[in-house]
C-alpha positions in Angstrom: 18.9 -1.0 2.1 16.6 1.8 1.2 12.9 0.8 0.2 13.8 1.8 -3.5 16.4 -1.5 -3.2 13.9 -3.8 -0.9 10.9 -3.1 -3.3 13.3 -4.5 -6.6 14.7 -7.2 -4.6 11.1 -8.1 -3.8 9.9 -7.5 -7.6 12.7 -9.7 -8.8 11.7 -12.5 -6.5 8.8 -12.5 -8.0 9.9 -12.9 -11.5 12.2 -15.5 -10.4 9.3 -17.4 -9.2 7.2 -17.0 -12.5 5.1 -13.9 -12.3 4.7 -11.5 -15.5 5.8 -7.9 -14.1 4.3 -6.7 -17.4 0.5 -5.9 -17.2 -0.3 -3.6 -15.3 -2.8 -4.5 -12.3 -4.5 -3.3 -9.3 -1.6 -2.6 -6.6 -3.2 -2.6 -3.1 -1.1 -0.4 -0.1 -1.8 -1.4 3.5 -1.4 1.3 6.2 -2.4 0.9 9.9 -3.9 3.3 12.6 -4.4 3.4 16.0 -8.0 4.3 15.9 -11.4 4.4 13.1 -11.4 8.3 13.1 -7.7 8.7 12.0 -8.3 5.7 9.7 -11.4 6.6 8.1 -9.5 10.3 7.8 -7.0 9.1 5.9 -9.3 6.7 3.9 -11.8 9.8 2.8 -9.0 11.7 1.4 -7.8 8.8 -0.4 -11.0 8.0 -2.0 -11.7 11.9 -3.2 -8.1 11.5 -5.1 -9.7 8.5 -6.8 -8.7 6.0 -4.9 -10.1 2.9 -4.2 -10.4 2.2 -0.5 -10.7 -0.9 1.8 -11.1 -0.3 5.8 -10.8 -3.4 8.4 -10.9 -3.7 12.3 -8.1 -6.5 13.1 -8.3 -8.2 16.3 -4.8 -6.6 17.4 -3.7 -4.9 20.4 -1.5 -2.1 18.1 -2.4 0.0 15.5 -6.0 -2.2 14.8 -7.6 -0.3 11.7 -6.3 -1.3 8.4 -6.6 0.4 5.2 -5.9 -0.6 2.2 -5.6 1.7 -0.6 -5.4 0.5 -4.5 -4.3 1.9 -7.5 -3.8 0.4 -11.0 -0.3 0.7 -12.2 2.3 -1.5 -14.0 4.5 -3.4 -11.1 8.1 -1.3 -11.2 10.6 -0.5 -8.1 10.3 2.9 -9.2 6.0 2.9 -9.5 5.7 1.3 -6.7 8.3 2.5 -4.5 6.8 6.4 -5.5 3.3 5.6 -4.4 4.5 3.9 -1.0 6.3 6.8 0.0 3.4 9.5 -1.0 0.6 6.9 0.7 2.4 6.9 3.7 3.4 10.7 3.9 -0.8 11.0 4.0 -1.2 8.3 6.6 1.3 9.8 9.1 -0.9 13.0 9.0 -3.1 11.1 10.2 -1.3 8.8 12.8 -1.0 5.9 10.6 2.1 4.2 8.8 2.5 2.0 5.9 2.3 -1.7 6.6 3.6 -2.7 2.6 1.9 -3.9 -0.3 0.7 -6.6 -2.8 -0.6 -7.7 -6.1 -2.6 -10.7 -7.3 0.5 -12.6 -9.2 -0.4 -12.9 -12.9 
């Protein structure tokens, strides 16, 4: 299944369950590193596109710094598929991967 597919089966799901894909909203895009200089790399670069930025320690023995980058956009396969793939094209410059993505359910 390529991410295109998962991200719609995902999106439908949601609808299924009751959730307006309509309006747009803040999409937030988790990526993990294995260390604060590669993740606060990634998170500067992010944040001079526009970007806002979130950056945690998590009490894990793998890849421990999360960052969470958010974007406002309407909820679509093909949005949010687009910006996953770019996001973690950036992170793996810097070590990291993606690690998904979420919305607040309206």
């Amino acid at each position: 299944m390529s991410l295109l597919e998962e991200n719609a089966d995902i999106l439908a799901e949601m609808e299924r369950d009751g959730s307006d894909l309509g309006p747009a909203r803040s999409v937030d895009f988790s990526h993990v590193f294995p260390d604060q200089l590669s993740a606060e790399a990634f998170a500067a670069e992010c944040e001079r596109d526009g970007f806002k930025i979130d950056i945690v320690e998590i009490d894990r023995d793998e890849d421990p710094w999360d960052v969470t980058v958010s974007t406002d956009m309407q909820p679509s396969a093909v949005n949010i598929t687009s910006w996953e793939e770019r996001f973690d094209a950036r992170a793996e410059t810097y070590g990291g991967r993606s690690d998904g993505w979420g919305f607040f359910r309206v």
